[in-house]
KESEVEX-651166 format. One line per field, with one value per atom (N, C-alpha, C): residue in three letters; atom name; x, y, z. Coordinates in pm, whole numbers, padded with zeros to 5 digits. Each point is the difference from the previous one (the first is absolute). Last residue first. Example, Ala and Ser with C-alpha at 12.3 -4.5 7.8 and 13.67 -1.06 7.14 Angstrom:
2
seke <- (SER,SER,SER,ALA,ALA,ALA) .
drenro <- (N,CA,C,N,CA,C) .
px <- (01285,00082,-00077,00029,-00089,00090) .
py <- (-00225,00119,00109,-00572,00119,00120) .
pz <- (00708,00006,00073,-00007,00000,00000) .
//
This chain:
222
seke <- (UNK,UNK,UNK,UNK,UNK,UNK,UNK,UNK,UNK,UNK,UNK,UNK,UNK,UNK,UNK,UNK,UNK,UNK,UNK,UNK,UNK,UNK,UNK,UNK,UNK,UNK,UNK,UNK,UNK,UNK,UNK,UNK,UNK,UNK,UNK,UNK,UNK,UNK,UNK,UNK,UNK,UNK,UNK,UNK,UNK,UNK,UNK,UNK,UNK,UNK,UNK,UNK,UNK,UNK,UNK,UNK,UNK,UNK,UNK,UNK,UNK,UNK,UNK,UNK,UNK,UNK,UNK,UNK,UNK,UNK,UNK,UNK,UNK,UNK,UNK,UNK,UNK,UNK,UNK,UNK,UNK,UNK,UNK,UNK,UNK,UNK,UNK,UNK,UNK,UNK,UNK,UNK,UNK,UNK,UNK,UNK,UNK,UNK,UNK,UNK,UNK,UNK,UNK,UNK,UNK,UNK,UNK,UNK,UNK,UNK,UNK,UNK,UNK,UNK,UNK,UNK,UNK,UNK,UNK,UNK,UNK,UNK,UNK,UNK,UNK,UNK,UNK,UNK,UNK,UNK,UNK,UNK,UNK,UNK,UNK,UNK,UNK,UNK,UNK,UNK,UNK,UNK,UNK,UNK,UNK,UNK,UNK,UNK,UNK,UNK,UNK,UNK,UNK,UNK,UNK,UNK,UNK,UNK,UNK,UNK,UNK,UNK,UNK,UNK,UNK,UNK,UNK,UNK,UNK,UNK,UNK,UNK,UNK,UNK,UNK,UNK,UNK,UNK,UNK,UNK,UNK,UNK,UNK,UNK,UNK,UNK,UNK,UNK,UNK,UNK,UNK,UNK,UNK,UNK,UNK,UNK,UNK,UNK,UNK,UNK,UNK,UNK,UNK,UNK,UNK,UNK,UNK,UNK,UNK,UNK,UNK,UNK,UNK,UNK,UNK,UNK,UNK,UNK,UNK,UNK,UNK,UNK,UNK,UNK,UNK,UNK,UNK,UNK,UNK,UNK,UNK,UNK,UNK,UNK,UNK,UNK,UNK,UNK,UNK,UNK,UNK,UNK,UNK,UNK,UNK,UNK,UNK,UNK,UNK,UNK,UNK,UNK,UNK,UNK,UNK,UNK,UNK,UNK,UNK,UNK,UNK,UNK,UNK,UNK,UNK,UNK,UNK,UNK,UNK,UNK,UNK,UNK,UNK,UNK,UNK,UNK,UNK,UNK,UNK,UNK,UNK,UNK,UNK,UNK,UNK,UNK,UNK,UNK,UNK,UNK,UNK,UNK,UNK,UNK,UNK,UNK,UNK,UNK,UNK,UNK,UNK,UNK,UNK,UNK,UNK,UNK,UNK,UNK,UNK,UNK,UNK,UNK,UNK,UNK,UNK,UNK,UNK,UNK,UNK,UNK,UNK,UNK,UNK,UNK,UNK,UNK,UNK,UNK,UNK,UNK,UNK,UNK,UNK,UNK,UNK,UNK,UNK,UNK,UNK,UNK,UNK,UNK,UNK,UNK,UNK,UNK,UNK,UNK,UNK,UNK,UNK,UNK,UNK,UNK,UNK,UNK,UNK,UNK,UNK,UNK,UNK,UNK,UNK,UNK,UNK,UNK,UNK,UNK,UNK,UNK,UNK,UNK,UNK,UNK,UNK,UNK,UNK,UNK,UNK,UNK,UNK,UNK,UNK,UNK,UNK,UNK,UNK,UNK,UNK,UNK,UNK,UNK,UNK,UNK,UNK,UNK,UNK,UNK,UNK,UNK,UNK,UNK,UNK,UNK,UNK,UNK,UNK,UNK,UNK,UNK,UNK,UNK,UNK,UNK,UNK,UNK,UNK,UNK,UNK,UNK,UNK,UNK,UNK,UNK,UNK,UNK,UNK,UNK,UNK,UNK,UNK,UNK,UNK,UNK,UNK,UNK,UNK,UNK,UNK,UNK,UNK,UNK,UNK,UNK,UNK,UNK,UNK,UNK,UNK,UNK,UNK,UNK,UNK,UNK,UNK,UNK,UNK,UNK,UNK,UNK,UNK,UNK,UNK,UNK,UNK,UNK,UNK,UNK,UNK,UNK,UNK,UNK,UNK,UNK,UNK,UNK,UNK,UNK,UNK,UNK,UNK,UNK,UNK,UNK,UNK,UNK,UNK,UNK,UNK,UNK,UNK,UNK,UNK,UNK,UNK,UNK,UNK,UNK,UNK,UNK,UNK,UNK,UNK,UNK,UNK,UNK,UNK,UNK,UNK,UNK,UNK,UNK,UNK,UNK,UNK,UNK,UNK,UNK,UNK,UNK,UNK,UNK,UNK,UNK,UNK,UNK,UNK,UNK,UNK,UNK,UNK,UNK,UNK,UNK,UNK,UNK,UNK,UNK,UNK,UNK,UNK,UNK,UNK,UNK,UNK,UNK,UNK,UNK,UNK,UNK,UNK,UNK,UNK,UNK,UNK,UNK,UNK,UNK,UNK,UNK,UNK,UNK,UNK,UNK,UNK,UNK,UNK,UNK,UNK,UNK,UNK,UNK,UNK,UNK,UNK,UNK,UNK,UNK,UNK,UNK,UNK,UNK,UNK,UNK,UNK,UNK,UNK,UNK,UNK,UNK,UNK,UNK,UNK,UNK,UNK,UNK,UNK,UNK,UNK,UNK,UNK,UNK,UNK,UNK,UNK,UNK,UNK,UNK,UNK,UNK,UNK,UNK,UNK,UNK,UNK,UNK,UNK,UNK,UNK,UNK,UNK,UNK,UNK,UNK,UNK,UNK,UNK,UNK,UNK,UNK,UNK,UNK,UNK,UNK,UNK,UNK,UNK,UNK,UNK,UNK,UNK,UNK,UNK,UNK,UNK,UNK,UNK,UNK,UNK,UNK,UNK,UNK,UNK,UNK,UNK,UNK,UNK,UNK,UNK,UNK,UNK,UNK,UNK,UNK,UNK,UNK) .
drenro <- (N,CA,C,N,CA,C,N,CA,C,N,CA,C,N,CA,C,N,CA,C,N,CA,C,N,CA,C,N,CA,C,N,CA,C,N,CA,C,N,CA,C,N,CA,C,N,CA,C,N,CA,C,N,CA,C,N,CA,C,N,CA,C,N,CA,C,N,CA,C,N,CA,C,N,CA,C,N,CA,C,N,CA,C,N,CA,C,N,CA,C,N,CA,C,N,CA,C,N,CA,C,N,CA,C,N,CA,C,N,CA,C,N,CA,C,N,CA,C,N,CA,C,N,CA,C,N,CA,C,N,CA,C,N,CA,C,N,CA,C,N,CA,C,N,CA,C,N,CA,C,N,CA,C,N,CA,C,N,CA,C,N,CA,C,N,CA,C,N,CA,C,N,CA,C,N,CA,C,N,CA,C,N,CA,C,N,CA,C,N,CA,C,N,CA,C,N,CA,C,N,CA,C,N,CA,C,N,CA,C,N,CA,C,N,CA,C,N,CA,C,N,CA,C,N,CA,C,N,CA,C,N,CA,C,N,CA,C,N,CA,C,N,CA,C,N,CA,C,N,CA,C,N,CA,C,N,CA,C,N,CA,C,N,CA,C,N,CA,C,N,CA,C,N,CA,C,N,CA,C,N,CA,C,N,CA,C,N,CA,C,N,CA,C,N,CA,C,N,CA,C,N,CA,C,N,CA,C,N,CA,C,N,CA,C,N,CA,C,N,CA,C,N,CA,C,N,CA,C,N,CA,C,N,CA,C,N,CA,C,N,CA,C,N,CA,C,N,CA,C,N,CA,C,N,CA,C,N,CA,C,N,CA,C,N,CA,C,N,CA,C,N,CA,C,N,CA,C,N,CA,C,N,CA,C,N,CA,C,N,CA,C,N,CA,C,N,CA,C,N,CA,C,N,CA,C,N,CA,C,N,CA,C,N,CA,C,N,CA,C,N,CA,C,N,CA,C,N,CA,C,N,CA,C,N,CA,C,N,CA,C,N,CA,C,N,CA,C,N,CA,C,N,CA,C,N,CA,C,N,CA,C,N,CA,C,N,CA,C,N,CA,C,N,CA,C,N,CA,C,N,CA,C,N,CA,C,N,CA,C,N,CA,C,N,CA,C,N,CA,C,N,CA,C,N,CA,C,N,CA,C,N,CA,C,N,CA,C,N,CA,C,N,CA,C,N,CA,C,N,CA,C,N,CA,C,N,CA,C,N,CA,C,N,CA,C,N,CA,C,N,CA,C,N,CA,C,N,CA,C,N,CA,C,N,CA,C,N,CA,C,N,CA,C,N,CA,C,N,CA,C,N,CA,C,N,CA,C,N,CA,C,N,CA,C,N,CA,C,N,CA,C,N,CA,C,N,CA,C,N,CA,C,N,CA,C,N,CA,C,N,CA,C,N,CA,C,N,CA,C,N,CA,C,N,CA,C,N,CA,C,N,CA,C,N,CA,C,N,CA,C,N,CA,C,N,CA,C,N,CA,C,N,CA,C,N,CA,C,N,CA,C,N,CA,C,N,CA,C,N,CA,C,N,CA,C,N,CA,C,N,CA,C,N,CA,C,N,CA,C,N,CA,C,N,CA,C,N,CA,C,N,CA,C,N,CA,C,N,CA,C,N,CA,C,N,CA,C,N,CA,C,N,CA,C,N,CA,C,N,CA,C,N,CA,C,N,CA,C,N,CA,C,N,CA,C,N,CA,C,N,CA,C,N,CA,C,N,CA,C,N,CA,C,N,CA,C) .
px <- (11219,00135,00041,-00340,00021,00127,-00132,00029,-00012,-00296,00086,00096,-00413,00112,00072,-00440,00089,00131,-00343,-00053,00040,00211,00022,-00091,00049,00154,-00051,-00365,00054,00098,-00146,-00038,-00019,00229,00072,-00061,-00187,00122,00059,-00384,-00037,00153,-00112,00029,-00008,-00098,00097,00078,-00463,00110,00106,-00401,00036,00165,-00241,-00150,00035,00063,00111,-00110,00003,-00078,00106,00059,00017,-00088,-00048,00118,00016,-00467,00093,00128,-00491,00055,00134,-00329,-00012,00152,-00087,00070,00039,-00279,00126,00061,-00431,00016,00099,-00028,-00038,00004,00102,00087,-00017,-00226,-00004,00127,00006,-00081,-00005,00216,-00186,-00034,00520,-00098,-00143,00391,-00046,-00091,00183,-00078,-00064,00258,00052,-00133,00242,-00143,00064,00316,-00058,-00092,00247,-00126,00007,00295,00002,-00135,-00009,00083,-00021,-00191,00155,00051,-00435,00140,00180,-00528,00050,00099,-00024,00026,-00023,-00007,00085,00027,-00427,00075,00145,-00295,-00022,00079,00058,00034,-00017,-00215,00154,00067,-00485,00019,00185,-00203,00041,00001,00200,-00109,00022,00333,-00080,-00163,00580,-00132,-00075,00468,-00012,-00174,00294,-00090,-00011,00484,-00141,-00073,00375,-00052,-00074,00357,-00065,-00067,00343,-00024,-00132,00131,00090,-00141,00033,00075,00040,-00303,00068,00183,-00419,00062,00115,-00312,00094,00073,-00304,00136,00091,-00407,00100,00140,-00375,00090,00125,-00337,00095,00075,-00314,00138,00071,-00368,00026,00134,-00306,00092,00084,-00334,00160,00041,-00506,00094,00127,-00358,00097,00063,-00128,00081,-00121,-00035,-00011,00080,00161,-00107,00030,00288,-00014,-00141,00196,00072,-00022,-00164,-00017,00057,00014,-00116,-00019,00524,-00138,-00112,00545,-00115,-00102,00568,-00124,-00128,00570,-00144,-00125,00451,00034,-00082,00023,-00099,00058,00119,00010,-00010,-00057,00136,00002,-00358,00006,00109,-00195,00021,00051,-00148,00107,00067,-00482,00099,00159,-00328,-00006,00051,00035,00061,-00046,-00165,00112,00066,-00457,00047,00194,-00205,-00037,00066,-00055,00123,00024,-00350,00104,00114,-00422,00006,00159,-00068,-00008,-00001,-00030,00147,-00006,-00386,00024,00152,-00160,-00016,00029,00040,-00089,-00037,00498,-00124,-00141,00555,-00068,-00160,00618,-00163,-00098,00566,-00109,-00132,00594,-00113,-00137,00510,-00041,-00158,00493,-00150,-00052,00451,-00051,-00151,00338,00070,-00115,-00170,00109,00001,-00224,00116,00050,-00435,00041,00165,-00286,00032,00034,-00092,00066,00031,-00269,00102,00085,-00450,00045,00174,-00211,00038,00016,-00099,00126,00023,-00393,00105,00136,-00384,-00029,00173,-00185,00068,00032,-00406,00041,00126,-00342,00011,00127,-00118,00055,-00040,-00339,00091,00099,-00302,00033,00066,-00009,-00028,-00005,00125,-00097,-00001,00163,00082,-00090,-00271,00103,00074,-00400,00158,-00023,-00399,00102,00124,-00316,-00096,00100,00085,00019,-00053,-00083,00161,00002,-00443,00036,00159,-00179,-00050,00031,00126,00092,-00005,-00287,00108,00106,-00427,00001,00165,-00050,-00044,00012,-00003,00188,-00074,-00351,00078,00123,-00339,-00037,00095,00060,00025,-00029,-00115,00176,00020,-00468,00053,00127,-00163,-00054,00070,00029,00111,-00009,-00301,00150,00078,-00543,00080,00133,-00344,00055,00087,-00115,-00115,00022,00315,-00015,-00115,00264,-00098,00013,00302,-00004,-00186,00338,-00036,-00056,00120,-00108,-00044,00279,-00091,-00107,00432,-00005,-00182,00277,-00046,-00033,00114,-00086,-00039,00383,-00145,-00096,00409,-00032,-00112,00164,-00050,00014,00113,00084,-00034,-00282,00069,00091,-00455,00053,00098,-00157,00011,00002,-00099,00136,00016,-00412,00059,00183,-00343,00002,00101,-00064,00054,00034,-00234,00159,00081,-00483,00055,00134,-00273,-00018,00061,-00297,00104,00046,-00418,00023,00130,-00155,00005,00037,-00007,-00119,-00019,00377,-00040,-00201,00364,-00020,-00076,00127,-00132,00020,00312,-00158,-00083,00454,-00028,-00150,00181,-00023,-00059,00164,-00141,-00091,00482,-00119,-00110,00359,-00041,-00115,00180,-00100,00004,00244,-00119,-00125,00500,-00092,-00184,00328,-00060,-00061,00137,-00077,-00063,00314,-00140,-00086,00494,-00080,-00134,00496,-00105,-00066,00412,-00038,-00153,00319,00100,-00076,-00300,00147,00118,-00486,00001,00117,00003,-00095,-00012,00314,00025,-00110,00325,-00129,00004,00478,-00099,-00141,00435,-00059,-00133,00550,-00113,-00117,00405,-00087,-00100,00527,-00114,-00081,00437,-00106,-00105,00556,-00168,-00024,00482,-00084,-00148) .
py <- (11761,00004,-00147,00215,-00123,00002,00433,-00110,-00150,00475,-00092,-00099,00278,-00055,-00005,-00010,00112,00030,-00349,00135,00152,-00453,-00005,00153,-00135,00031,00051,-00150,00099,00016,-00382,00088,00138,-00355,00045,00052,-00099,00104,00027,-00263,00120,00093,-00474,00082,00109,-00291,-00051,00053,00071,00094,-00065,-00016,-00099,00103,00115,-00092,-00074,00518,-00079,-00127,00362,-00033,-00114,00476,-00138,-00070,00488,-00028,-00122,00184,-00059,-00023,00133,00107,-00054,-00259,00131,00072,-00446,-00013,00146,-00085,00056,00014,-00187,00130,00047,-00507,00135,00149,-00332,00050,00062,00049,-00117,00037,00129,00119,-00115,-00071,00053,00016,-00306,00113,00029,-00260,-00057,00067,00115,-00026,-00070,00408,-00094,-00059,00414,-00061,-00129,00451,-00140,-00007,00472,-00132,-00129,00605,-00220,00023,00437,-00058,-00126,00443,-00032,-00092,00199,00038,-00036,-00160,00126,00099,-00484,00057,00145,-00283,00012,00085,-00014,00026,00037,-00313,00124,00102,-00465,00071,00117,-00165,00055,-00008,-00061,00105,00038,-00394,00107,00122,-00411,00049,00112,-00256,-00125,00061,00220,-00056,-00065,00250,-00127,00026,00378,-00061,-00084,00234,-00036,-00048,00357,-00068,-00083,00409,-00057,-00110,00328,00076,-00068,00044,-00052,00062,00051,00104,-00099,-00076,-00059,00015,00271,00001,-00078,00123,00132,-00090,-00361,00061,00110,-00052,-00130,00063,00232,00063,-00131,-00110,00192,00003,-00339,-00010,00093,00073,-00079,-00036,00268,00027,-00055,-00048,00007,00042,-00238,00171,-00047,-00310,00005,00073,-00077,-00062,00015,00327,-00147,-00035,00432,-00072,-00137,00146,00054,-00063,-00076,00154,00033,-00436,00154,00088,-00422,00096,00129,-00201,-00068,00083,-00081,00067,-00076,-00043,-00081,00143,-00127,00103,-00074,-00220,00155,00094,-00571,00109,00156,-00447,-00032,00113,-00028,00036,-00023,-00112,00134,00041,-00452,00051,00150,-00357,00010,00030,-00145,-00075,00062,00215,-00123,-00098,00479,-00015,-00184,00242,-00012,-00084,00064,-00113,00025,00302,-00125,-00099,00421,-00006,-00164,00152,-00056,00015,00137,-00187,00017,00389,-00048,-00128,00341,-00025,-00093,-00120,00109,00017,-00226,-00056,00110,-00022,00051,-00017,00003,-00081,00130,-00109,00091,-00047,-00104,-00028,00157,-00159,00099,-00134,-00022,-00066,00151,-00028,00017,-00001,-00070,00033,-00049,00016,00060,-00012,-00215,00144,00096,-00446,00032,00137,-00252,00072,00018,-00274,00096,-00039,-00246,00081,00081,-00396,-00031,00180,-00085,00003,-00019,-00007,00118,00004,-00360,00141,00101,-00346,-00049,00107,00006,00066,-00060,-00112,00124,00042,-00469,00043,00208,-00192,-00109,00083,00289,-00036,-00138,00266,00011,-00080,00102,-00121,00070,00251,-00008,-00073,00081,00083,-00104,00031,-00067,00092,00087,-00027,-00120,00128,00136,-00005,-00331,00014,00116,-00179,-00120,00078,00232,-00146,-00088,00421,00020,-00148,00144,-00018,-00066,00146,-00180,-00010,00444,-00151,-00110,00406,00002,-00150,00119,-00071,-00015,00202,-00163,-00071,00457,-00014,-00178,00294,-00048,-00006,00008,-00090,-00042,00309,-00080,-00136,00459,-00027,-00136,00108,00000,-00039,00104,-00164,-00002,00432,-00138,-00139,00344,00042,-00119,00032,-00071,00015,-00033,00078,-00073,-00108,-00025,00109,-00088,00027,00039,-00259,00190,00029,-00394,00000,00133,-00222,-00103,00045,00331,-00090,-00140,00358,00024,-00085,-00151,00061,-00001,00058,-00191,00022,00410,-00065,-00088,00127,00024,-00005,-00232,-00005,00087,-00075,00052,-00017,-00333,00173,00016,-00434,00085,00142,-00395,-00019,00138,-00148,00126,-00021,-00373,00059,00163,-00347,-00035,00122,-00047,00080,-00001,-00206,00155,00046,-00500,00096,00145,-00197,-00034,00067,00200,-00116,00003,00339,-00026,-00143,00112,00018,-00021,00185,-00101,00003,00311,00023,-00151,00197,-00023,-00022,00117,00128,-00061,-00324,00127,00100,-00304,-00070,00074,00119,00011,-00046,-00042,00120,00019,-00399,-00015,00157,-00139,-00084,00047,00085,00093,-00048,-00215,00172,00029,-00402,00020,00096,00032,-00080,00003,00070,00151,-00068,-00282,00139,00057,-00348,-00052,00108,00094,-00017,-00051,00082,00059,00011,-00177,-00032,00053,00235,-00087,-00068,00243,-00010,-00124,00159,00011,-00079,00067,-00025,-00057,00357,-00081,-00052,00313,-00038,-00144,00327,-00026,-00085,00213,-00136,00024,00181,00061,-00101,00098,-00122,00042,00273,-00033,-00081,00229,-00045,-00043,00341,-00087,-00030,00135,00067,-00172,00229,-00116,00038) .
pz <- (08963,00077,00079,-00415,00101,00068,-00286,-00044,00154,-00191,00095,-00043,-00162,-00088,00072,00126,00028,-00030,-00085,-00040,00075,00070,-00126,-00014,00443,-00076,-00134,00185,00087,-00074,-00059,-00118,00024,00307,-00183,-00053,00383,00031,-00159,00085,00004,-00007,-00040,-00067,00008,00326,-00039,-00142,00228,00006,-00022,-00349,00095,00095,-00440,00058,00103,-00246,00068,00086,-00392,00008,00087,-00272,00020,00110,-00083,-00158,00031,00169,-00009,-00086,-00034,00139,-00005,-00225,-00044,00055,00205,-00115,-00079,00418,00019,-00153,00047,00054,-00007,-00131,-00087,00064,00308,-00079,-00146,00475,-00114,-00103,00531,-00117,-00081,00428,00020,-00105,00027,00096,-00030,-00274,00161,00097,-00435,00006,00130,-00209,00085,00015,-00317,00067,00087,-00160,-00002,00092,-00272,00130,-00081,-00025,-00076,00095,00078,00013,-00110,00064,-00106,00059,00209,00015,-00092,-00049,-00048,00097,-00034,-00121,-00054,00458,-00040,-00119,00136,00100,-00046,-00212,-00036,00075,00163,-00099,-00106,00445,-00003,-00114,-00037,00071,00014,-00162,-00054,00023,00258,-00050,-00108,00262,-00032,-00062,-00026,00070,-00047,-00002,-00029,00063,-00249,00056,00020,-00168,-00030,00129,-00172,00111,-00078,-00047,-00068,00119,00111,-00084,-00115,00578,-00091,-00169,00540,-00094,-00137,00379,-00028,-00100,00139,00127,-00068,-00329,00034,00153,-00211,-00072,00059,00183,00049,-00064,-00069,00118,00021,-00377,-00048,00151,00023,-00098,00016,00240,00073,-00060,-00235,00115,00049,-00385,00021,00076,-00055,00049,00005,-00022,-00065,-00015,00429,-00099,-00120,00413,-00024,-00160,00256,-00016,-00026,00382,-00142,-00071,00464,-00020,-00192,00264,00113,-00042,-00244,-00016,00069,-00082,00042,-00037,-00132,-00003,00047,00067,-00006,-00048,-00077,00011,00037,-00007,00009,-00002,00120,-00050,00003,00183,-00098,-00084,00475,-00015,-00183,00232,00018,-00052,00107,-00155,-00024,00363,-00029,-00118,00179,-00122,-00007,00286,00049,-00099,-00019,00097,00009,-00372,00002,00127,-00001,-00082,-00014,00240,00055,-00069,-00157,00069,00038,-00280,-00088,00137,00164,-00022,-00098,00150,00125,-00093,-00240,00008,00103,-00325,00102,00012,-00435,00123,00087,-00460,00005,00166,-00255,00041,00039,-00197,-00018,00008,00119,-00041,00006,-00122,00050,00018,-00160,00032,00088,-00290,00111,-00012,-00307,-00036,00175,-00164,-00158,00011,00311,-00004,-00105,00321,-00187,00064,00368,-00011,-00140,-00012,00111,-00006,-00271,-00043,00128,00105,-00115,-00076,00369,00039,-00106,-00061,00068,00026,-00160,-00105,00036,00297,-00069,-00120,00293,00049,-00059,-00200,-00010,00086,-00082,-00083,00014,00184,-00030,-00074,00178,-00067,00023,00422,-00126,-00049,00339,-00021,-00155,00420,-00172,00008,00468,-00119,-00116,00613,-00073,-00129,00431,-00072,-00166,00401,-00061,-00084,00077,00044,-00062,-00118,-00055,00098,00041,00053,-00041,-00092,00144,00027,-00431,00015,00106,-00081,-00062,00015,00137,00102,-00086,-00243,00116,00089,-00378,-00037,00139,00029,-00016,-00061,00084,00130,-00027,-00406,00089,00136,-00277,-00054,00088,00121,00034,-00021,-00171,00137,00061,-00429,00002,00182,-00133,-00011,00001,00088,00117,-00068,-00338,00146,00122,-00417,-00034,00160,-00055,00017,00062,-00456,00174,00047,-00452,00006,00199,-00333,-00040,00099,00037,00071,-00021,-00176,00020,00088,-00227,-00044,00027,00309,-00080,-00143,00304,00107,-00115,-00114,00009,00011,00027,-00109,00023,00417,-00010,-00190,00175,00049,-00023,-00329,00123,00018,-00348,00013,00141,-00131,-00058,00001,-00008,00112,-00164,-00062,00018,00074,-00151,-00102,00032,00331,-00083,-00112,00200,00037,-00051,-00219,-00013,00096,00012,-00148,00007,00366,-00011,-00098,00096,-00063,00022,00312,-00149,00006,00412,-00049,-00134,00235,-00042,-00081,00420,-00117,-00073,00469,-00058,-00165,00300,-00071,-00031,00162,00138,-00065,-00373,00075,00166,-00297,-00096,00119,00138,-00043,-00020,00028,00083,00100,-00469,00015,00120,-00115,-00129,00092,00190,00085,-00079,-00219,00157,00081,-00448,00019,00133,00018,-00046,-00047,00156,00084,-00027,-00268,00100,00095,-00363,-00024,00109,-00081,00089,00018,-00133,-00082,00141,-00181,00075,-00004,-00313,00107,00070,-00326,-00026,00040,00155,-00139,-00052,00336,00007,-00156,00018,00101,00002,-00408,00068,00184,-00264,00013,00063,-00258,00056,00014,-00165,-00034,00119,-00248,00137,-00018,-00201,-00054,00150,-00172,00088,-00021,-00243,00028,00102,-00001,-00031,00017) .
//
C-alpha cells in the first residue's frame, strides 16, 4: 500500500499565534531602540526563520541581537501567561486532526518555522505529539521556502506523495518545490490573493480542511 502525508504548517495553521508573535515583534524592536514595524508587516513574515524574518523586517539592524531579543520576549510574555500557557488551536483544528489520524493510507507531519523548543511546547500543551510521525522545525534546516523541511518529512514518513497545508506563501512554495500538492488556508497571516499563485486549492474554513486533504490526495473518505 503506498503512503500519503498531509504535512501541516504551524502558526497560522494549526494555531492562531499572532498575538505573540506580534508582541514579542514589538517588544523585540523597541529593547533594540528601534521603531517597531507594522502588524501587517510583521504578520507578513510569520513562516521564515528568525533570523530571515529579521532581515526582512529590519535589513539595516543587527539581525542576531534582535532574534535574540525576540525569543527572550517571546519566552517573558509565555512565562507571564503560565508554563502551560500557548497558541490557541484554531476552532475546528483538533477535530481534523483527529478525523484523519490512524487510516492505514496516510500519516500526519508538521513543518514550522518556530524553534524545536516552542513547536515542542506547543505540542506538549495541546496534546498533539502523538498525531505527528515527523515534525521539522527551524533548528535543524533552512528557513522556509527551502525544501528541506518537506523533502526530510516525506524521507522520515516513508510515504510516496504529500501535500502542504499552510497559511503562507512561504509554506507553499515550500511545498512545491519539493513535489508536493498545497492548500492555502485562509484563516491565517498571508491574504488570500498571495496564497491563490502558490496553491492547487484554496481551503476558507477547518470544517473542510480534512476532505480537501482526502480529496488532493485522492483518498477516499473512510
Amino acid at each position: 500500500m503506498t503512503l500519503a502525508l498531509a504535512l501541516f504548517d504551524v502558526d497560522g495553521t494549526l494555531v492562531d499565534s499572532q498575538a505573540h508573535i506580534v508582541g514579542s515583534m514589538e517588544a523585540a524592536f523597541e529593547g533594540q531602540g528601534l521603531t517597531p514595524p507594522t502588524r501587517s508587516d510583521i504578520l507578513g513574515i510569520v513562516g521564515l526563520s528568525l533570523p530571515q524574518a529579521m532581515q526582512v523586517l529590519a535589513p539595516e539592524a543587527d539581525a542576531p541581537a534582535l532574534v535574540a531579543a525576540y525569543k527572550q520576549s517571546y519566552q517573558d510574555l509565555r512565562s507571564s501567561h503560565g508554563e502551560r500557557s500557548a497558541s490557541p488551536l484554531y476552532d475546528g483544528i483538533a477535530e481534523v486532526l483527529a478525523a484523519l489520524d490512524g487510516r492505514s493510507d496516510l500519516v500526519m507531519g508538521v513543518a514550522t518555522g518556530k524553534s524545536r523548543r516552542g513547536l515542542n511546547h506547543v505540542m506538549e500543551v495541546h496534546g498533539l505529539a502523538h498525531r505527528f510521525v515527523t515534525r521539522q522545525d527551524a533548528d535543524g534546516h533552512p528557513s522556509k521556502p527551502h525544501p528541506s523541511m518537506a523533502l526530510t518529512a516525506m524521507a522520515e514518513a516513508g510515504a510516496d506523495r504529500g501535500v502542504m497545508i499552510g497559511d503562507t506563501t512561504f509554506d507553499l512554495e515550500m511545498g512545491r518545490a519539493a513535489g508536493l500538492a498545497t492548500l492555502g488556508v485562509t484563516w491565517g497571516y498571508h491574504p488570500v490573493a498571495r496564497l491563490r499563485p502558490h496553491a492547487d486549492a484554496i481551503v476558507n474554513d477547518p470544517s473542510e480542511l480534512a476532505a480537501a486533504i482526502l480529496r488532493r490526495l485522492e483518498l477516499s473518505d473512510e
